[in-house]
One Martini backbone bead per residue (centre of mass of N, CA, C, O) as a GRO file, in nm:
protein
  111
    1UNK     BB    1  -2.333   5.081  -3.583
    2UNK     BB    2  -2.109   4.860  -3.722
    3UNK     BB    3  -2.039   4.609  -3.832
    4UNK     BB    4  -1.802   4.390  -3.875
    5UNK     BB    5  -1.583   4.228  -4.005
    6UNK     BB    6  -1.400   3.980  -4.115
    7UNK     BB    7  -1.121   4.043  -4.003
    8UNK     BB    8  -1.236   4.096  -3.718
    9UNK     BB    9  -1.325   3.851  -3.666
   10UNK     BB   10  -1.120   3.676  -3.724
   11UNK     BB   11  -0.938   3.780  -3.491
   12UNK     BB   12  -1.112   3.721  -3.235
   13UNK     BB   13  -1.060   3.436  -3.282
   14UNK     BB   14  -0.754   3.410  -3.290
   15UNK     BB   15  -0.742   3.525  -2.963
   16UNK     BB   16  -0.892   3.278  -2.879
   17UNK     BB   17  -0.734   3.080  -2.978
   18UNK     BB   18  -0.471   3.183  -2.821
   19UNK     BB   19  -0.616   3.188  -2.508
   20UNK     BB   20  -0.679   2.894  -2.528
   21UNK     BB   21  -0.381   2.753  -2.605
   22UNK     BB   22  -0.306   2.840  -2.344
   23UNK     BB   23  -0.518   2.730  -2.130
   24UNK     BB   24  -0.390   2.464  -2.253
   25UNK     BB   25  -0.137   2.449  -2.148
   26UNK     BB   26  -0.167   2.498  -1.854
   27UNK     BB   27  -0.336   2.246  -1.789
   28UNK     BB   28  -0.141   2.049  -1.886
   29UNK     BB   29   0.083   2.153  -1.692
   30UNK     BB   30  -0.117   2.074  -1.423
   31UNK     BB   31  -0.158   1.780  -1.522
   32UNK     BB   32   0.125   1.693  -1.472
   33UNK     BB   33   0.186   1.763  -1.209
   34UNK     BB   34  -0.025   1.597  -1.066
   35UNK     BB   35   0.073   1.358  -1.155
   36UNK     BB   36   0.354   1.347  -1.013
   37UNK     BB   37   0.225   1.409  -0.723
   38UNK     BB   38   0.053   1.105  -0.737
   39UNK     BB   39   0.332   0.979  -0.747
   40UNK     BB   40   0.470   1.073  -0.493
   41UNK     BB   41   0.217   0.987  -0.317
   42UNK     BB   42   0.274   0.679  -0.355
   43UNK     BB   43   0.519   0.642  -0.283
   44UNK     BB   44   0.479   0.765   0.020
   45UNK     BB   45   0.266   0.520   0.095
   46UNK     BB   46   0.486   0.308   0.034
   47UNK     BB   47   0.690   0.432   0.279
   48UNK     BB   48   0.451   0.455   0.498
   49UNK     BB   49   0.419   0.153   0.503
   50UNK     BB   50   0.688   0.033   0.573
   51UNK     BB   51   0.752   0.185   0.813
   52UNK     BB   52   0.529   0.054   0.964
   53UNK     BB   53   0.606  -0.219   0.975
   54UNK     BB   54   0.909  -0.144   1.093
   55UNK     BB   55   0.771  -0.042   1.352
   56UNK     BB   56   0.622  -0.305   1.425
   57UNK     BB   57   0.869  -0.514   1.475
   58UNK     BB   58   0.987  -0.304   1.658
   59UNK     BB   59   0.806  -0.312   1.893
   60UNK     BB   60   0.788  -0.653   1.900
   61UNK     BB   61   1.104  -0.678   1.998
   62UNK     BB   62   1.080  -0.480   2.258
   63UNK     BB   63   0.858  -0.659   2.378
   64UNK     BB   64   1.059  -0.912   2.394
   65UNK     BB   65   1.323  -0.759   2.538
   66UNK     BB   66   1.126  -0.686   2.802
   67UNK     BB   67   1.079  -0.980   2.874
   68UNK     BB   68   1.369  -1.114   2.891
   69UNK     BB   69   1.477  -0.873   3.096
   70UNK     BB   70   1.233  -0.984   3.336
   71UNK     BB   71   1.314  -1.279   3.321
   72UNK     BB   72   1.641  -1.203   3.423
   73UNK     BB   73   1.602  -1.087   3.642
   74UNK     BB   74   1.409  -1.301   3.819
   75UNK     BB   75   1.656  -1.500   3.775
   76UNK     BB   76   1.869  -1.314   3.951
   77UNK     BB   77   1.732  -1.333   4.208
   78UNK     BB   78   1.716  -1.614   4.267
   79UNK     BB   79   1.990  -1.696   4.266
   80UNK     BB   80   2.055  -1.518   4.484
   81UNK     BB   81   1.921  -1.637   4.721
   82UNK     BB   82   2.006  -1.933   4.700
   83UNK     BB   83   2.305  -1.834   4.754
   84UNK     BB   84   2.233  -1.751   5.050
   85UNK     BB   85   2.168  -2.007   5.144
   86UNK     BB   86   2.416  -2.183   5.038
   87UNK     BB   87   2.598  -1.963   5.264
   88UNK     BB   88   2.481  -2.050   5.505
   89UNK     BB   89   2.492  -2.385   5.499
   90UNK     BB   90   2.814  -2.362   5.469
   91UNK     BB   91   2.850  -2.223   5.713
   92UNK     BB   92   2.663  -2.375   5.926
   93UNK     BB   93   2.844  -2.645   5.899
   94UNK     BB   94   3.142  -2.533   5.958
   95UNK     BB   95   3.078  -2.450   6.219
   96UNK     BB   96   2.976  -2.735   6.343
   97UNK     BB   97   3.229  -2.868   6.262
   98UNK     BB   98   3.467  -2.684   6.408
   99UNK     BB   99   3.288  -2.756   6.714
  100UNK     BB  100   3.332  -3.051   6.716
  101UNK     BB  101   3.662  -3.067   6.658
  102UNK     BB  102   3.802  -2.886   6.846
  103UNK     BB  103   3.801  -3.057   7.107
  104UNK     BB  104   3.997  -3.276   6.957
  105UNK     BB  105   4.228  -3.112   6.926
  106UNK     BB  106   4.286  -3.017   7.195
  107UNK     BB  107   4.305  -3.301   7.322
  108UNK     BB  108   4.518  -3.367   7.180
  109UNK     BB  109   4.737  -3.170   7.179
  110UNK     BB  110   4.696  -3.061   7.520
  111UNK     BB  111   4.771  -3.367   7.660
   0.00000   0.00000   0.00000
C-alpha cells in the first residue's frame, strides 16, 4: 500500500472540516432551539404562576361567598321563626280582643 498524497490528505481534511461545520451549524440550530424553548418554559412559568395567584384568589372569594351564603341562610331562619312568632301573637292578641270586645258589640247593639 502507498501513503496517501498531500492533495488526498488536504482533501480528507476538506471533508472532515465540511463534516464538522455541518455538524457545527447543526449544534448552533438545537442550541437556538433550546434557547427558544427555555424562553417559552420561563414563560410558561410564568403565566402558570400567576394562574395559580388567580385561582387562589378564586378559591378564596368563593370560600368568603359560601360563608356569607350560609350566614344568609341561618339569618333568613331565624327571621323566618321571629315572623311566625310574631304572627302568632298578633293572632293570639286580635282573638283576645275581639272575644272580649263581642260581648259588648252583642249587648249594645242587640239589647
Amino acid at each position: 500500500m502507498t501513503e496517501p498524497s498531500a492533495y488526498d490528505l488536504l482533501r480528507k481534511l476538506t471533508e472532515v472540516e465540511i463534516a464538522l461545520a455541518k455538524v457545527t451549524q447543526q449544534l448552533e440550530s438545537q442550541t437556538s432551539v433550546l434557547e427558544e424553548v427555555r424562553k417559552e418554559l420561563s414563560m410558561t412559568r410564568e403565566k402558570v404562576d400567576a394562574a395559580e395567584e388567580k385561582a387562589e384568589i378564586a378559591y378564596r372569594k368563593a370560600k368568603q361567598a359560601l360563608g356569607e351564603i350560609k350566614q344568609t341562610r341561618e339569618e333568613t331562619l331565624r327571621t323566618q321563626n321571629e315572623r311566625k312568632v310574631d304572627r302568632r301573637w298578633f293572632i293570639g292578641t286580635v282573638l283576645t280582643v275581639v272575644s272580649l270586645i263581642m260581648p259588648m258589640i252583642i249587648t249594645f247593639y242587640f239589647q
